[in-house]
N, C-alpha and C positions, 0 to 999 in steps of 0.2 A: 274693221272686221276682226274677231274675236280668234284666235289661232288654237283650234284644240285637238289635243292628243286621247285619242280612246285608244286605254289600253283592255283587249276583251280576253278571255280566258277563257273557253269553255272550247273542248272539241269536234262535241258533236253539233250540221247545222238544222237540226229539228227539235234541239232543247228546249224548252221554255228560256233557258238565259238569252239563245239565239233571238228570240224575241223581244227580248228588252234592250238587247245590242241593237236592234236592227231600230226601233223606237228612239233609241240614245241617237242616234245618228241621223235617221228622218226628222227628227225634232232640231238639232243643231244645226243641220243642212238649211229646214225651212228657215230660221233664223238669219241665215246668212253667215254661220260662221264658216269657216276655213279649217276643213275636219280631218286630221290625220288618221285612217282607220287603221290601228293595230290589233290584227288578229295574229296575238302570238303564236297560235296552232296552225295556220294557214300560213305563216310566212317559217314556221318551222326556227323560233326561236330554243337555242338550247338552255335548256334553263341551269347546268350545273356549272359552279364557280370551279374551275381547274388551279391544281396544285400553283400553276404556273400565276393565275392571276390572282389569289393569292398571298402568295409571295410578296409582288407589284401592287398589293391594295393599295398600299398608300404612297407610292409614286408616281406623280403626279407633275407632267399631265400626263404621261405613259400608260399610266393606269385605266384608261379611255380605249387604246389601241383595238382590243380584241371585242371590244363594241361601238365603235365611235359611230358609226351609223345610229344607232339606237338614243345614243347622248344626242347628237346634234337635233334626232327627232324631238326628244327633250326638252332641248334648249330653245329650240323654236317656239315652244307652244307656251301661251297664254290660260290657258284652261287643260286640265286633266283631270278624266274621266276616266272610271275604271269599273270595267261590265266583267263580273263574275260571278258563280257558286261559290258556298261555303264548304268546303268538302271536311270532314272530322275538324270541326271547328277551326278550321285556316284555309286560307289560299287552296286553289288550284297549285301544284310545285313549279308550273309555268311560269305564275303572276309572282310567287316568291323568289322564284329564280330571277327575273327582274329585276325585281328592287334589288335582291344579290350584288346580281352584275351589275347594273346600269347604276343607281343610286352610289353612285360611288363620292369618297372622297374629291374634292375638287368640283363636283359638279351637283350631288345634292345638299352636300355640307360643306364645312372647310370646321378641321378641329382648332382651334384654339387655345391656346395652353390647356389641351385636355378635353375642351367643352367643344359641343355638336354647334356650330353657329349655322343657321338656315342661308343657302345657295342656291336656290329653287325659290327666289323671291318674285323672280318673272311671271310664274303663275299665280293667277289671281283669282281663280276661279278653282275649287277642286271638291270632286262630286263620286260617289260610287254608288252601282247600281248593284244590289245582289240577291241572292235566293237562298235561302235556310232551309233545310230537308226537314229538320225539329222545330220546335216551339222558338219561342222569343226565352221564354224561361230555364230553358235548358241551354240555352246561348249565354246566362247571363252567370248563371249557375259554372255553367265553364269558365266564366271569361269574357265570353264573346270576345276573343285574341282582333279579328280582322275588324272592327267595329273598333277597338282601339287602337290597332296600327293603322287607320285611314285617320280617323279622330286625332290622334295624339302626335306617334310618329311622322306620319307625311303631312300631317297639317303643319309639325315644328317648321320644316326643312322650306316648305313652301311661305307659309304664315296669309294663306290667299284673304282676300276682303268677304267669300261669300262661300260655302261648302254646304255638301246634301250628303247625306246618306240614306238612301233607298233600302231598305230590307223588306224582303216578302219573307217573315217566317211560317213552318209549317208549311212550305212547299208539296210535301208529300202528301198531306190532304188537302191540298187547296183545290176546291173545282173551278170550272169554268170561268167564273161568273167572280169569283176571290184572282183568278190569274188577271181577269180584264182590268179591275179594279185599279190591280197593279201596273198593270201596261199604263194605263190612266194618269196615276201616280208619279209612275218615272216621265211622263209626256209633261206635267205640268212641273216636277221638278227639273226636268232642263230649259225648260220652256222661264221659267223665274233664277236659272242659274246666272 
């Protein structure tokens, strides 16, 4: 049985993201995995890194202390998944405060004379589901920042055998019938994760 961590981000529960959370999770449940549902907004994670911890980034393993609940969810999991908006092309400040805090030293990397070596090798499976207010073009045109930190950044740290990324761009005019498509979409990408 496949142990996976969904990390979701969004606030409000009548979003359209609510919907693709709730899809991520109906779809891994029928699987039969072992689904940890983290609703960082619902369980009231704070997303700012304090002066204090900080300080302690890189001591280690201390550095854990004022999230070790969150690490150990982490470290359990075999699959992560990460349900969010694009908000001004980045994270939700929840899902970055996250990675902030929790992706720490000792637990998503270990440096190496200098270099990020991946720490997060336990997961093997890693997947995001997300929604764009803009075009694809105007995402790409920026950057698209969260589309290379899922890609790049947390693929390093992790290095899993299989990853998805779900984008609905142009959320803001998608009707009905473009939303379902999506729902659709994210059913058969976790469904093949």
């Amino acid at each position: 049985m496949t142990r996976a961590l969904i990390l979701y981000a969004h606030p409000c529960p009548e979003s359209f993201n609510a919907a693709v959370h709730r899809v991520v999770v109906e779809t891994l449940e029928a699987r039969g995995w072992q689904v940890d549902d983290c609703d960082l907004n619902k369980e009231g994670f704070s997303p700012v890194l304090t002066e204090a911890e900080r300080r302690g980034y890189h001591d280690e393993p201390e550095n854990i202390e004022p999230v070790r609940a969150y690490v150990e969810r982490l470290r359990a999991a075999e699959a992560l998944v990460l349900v969010f908006p694009v908000w001004n092309f980045g994270y939700p400040a929840i899902l970055k405060g996250f990675l902030d805090r929790v992706f720490l030293p000792g637990v998503s990397f270990k440096l190496v004379d200098g270099k990020v070596k991946p720490n997060l090798t336990h997961i093997r499976k890693l997947a995001a589901c997300t929604t764009y207010g803009g075009t694809r073009t105007r995402a790409f045109l920026a950057g698209d920042p969260p589309r290379k930190t899922v890609t790049r950044a947390i693929w390093h740290v992790c290095r899993p055998e299989k990853m998805r990324y779900t984008a609905l761009y142009d959320l803001n005019r998608a009707d009905d019938a473009a939303r379902a498509r999506h729902l659709a979409r994210v059913k058969r990408e976790m469904e093949a994760l």
